[in-house]
C-alpha positions as CSV (number, residue, x, y, z in Angstrom):
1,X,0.0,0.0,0.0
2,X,1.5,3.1,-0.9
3,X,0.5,5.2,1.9
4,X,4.6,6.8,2.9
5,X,4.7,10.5,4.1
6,X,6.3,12.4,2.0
7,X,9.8,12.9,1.6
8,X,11.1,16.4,2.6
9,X,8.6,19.2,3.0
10,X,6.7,21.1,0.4
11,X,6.7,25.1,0.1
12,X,5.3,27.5,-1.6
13,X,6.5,31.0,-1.7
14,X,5.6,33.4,0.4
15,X,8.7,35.9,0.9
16,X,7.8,39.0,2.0
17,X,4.7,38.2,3.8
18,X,3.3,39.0,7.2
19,X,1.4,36.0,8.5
20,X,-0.1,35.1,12.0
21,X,-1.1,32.0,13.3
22,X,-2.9,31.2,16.2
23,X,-2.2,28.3,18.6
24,X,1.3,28.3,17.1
25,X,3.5,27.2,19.9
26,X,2.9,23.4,18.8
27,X,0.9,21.1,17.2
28,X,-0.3,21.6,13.8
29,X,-0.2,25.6,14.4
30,X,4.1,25.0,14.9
31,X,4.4,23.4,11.4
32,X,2.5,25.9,9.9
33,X,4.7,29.0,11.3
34,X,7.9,26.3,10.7
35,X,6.9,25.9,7.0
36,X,5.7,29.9,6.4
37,X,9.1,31.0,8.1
38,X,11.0,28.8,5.5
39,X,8.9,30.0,2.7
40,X,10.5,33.4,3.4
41,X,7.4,34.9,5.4
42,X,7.6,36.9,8.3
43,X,5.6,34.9,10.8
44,X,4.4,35.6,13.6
45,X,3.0,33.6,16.9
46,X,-0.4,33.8,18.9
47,X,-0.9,31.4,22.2
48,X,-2.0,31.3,25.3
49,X,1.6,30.4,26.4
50,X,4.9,30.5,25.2
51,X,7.0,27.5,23.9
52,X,10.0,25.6,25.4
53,X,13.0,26.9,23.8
54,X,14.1,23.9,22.4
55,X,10.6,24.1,20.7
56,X,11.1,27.5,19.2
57,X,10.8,27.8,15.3
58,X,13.6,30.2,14.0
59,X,12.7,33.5,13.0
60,X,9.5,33.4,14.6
61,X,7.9,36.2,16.8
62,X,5.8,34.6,19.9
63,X,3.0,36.8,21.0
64,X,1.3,35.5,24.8
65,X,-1.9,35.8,24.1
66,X,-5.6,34.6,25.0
67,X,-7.7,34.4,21.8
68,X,-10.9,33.9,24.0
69,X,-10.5,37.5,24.4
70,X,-11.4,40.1,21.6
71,X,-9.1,42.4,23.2
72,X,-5.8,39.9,23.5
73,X,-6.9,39.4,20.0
74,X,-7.2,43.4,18.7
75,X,-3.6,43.5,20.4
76,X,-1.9,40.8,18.9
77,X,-3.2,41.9,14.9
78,X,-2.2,45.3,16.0
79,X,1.2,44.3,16.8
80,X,1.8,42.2,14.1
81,X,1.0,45.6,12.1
82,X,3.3,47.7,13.9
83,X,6.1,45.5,13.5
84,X,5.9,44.2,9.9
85,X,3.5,47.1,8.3
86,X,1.1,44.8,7.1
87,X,-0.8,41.5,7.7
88,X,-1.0,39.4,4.5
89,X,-2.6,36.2,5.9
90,X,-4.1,34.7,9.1
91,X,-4.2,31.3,10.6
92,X,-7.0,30.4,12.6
93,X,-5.7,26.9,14.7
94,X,-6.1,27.8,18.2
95,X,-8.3,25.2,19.5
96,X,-9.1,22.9,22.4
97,X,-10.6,19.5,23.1
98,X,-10.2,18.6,27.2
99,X,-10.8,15.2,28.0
100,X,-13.8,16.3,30.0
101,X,-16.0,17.2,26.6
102,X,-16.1,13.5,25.8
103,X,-19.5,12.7,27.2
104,X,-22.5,12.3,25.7
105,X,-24.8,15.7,25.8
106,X,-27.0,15.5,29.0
107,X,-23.5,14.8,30.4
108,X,-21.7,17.7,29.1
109,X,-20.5,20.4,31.7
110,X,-21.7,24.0,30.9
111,X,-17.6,25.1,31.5
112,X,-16.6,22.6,29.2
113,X,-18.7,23.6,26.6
114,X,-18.4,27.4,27.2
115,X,-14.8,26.9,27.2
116,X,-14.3,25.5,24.0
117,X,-16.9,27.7,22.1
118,X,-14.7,30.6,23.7
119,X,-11.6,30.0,22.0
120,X,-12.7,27.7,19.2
121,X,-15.4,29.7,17.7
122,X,-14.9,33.0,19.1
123,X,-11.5,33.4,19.2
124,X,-11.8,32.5,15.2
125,X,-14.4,35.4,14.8
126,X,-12.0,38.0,16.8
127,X,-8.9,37.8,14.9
128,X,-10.4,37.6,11.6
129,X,-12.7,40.7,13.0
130,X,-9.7,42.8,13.2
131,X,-7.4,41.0,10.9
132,X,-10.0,41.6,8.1
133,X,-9.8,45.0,8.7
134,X,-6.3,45.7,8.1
135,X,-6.5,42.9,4.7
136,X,-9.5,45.1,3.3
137,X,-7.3,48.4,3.7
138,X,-4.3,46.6,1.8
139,X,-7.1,45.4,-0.4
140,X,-5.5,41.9,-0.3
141,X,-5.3,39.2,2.1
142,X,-6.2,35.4,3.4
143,X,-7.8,33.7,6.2
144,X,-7.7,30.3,7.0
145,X,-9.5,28.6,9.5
146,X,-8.3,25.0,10.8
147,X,-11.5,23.1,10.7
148,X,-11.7,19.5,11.1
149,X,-12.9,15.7,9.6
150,X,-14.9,16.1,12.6
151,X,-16.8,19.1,11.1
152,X,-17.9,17.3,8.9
153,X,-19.0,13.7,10.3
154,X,-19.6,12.6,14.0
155,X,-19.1,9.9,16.6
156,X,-20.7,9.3,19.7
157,X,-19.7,11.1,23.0
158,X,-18.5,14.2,21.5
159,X,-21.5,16.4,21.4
160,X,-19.6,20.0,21.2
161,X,-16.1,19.7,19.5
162,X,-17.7,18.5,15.7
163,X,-20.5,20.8,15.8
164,X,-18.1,23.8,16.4
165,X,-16.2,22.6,14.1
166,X,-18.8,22.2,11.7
167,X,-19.2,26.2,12.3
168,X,-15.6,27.0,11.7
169,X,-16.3,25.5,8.3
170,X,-19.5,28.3,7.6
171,X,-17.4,30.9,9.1
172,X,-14.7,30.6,6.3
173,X,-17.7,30.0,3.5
174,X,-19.6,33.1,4.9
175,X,-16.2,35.7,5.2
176,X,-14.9,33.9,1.7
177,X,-18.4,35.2,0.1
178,X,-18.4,38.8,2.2
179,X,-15.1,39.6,1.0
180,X,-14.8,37.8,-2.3
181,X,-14.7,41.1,-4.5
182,X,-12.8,43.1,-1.5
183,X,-8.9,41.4,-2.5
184,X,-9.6,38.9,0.7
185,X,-9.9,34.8,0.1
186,X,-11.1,32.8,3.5
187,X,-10.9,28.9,3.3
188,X,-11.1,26.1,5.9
189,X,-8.8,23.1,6.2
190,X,-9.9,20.0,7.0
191,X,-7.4,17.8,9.3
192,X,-8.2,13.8,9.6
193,X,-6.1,12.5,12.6
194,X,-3.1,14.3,12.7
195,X,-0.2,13.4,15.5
196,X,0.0,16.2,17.5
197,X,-1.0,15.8,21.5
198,X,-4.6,17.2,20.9
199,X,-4.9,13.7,19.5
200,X,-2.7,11.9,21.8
201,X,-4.6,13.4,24.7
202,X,-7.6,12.0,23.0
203,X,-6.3,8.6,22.4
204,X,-5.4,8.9,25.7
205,X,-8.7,9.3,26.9
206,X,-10.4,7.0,24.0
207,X,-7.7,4.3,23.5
208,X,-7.4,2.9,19.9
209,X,-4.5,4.5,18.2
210,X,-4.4,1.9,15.5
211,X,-8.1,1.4,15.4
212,X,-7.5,5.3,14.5
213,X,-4.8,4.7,12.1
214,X,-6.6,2.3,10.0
215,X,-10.1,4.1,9.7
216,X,-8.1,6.9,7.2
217,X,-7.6,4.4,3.8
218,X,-3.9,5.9,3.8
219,X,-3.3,3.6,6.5
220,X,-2.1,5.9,8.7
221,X,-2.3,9.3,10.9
222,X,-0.9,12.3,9.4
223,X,2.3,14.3,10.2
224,X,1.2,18.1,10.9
225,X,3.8,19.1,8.1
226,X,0.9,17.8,5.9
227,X,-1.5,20.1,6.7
228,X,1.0,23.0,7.1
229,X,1.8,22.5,3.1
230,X,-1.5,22.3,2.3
231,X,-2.2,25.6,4.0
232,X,1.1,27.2,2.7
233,X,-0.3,26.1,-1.0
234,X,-3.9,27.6,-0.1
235,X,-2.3,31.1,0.5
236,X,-0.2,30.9,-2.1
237,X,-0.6,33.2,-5.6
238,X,-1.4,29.5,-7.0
239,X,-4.5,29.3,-5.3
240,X,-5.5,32.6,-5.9
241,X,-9.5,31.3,-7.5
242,X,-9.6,29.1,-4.4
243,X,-12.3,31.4,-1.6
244,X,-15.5,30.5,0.3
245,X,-14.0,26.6,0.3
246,X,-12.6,23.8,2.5
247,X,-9.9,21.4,1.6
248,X,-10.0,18.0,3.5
249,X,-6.1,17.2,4.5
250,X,-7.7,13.5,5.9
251,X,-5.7,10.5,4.4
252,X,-8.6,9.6,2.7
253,X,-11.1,9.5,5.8
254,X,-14.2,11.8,4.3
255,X,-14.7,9.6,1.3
256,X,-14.5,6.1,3.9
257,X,-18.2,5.8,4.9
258,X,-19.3,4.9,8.4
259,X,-21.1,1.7,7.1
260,X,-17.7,0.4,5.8
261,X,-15.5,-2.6,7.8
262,X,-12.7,-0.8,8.8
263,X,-9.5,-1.6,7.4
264,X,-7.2,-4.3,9.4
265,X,-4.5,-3.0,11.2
266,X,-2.1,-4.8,9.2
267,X,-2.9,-3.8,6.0
């Protein structure tokens, strides 16, 4: 089965640009500033916390920063402003899943679920609010919002993750069609399982990682330089008729229907 990662990383260029991402201190949201910083962007950092130094991407400025709040969030675009002059594209990645949401609905704490629609659905809304603003004065610009395979299918116990997802998805449909003729594109990405520790923690919590593996036809989980080229390509000049979209990055896992025998672990 020919389901191997890559070999080396893919860029696409994107010297000279200003880009932030949220949630960028690991996970999926570190690959993405890794591979824009390579691509000759200037990049910059949002998170709630700063990284380890040995986890430190070079040539990346980390912002502390709670995207909860629309006022962490006005401070960090304005930043990013003052140092670079412009802001040419925005990651939306920031994004939580505690243990504690995996229960089914009438079990589901009202913290837990405030929690997570705080910085996974709000947080988006703030910093494309006032990232928007800047793109439409430069007349140019993209947003990207990190969705999920989980926006667009379900499981059971796991009533308010996918269905906020599922939003992050309309968000970037609704923005792409509001600013389609304004110079801005907004898209959604689409992650299958993707090893980073949101998805160890899950695992953690679930068990299964194999069981996991095997349900994407690829045969495998995906590395989070996977999705970070796949976003690099989507705000690149060579996607420039790609808006008001979402591109699954799942191994194959949307087109696998739940009705289907999962594939053996050895396959």
């Amino acid at each position: 089965m020919n389901s191997q990662r890559p070999a080396g990383s893919v860029t696409y260029c994107n010297s000279g640009r200003v880009v932030l991402v949220s949630g960028g201190a690991g996970g999926i949201g570190r690959a993405i500033c890794a591979a824009f910083a390579r691509s000759g962007a200037a990049v910059v950092s949002c998170d709630v916390s700063q990284p380890d130094p040995e986890q430190r991407v070079p040539d990346v400025t980390y912002l502390q920063g709670n995207v909860a709040c629309e006022s962490d969030c006005a401070s960090v675009v304005e930043q990013t402003i003052v140092r670079h002059g412009a802001l040419d594209v925005l990651v939306n990645n920031a994004a939580i899943q505690p243990p504690s949401s995996y229960q089914p609905l009438d079990l589901l704490a009202a913290e837990s679920w405030q929690r997570m629609l705080d910085v996974n659905l709000s947080g988006y809304t703030f910093l494309a609010k006032h990232a928007v603003r800047q793109m439409l004065e430069q007349v140019s610009g993209v947003i990207v919002n990190i969705s999920s395979a989980q926006g667009h299918r379900t499981a059971r116990q796991v009533p308010a993750y996918g269905p906020i997802k599922a939003a992050n998805l309309m968000q970037a449909r609704q923005w792409g069609v509001e600013y389609a003729r304004r110079g801005v594109r907004v898209v959604s990405v689409s992650p299958g399982a993707i090893n980073t520790p949101l998805v160890r923690a899950s695992l953690d919590v679930q068990g299964g990682g194999e069981q996991l593996a095997s349900r994407h036809p690829l045969g495998r989980i995906g590395d989070p330089q996977e999705v970070a080229a796949a976003v690099l390509w989507l705000c690149s000049a060579a996607a420039s008729f790609v808006t008001a979209t979402d591109l699954a990055v799942d191994g194959g896992l949307g087109a696998f229907g739940a009705f289907a025998d999962p594939y053996p672990p050895s396959s």
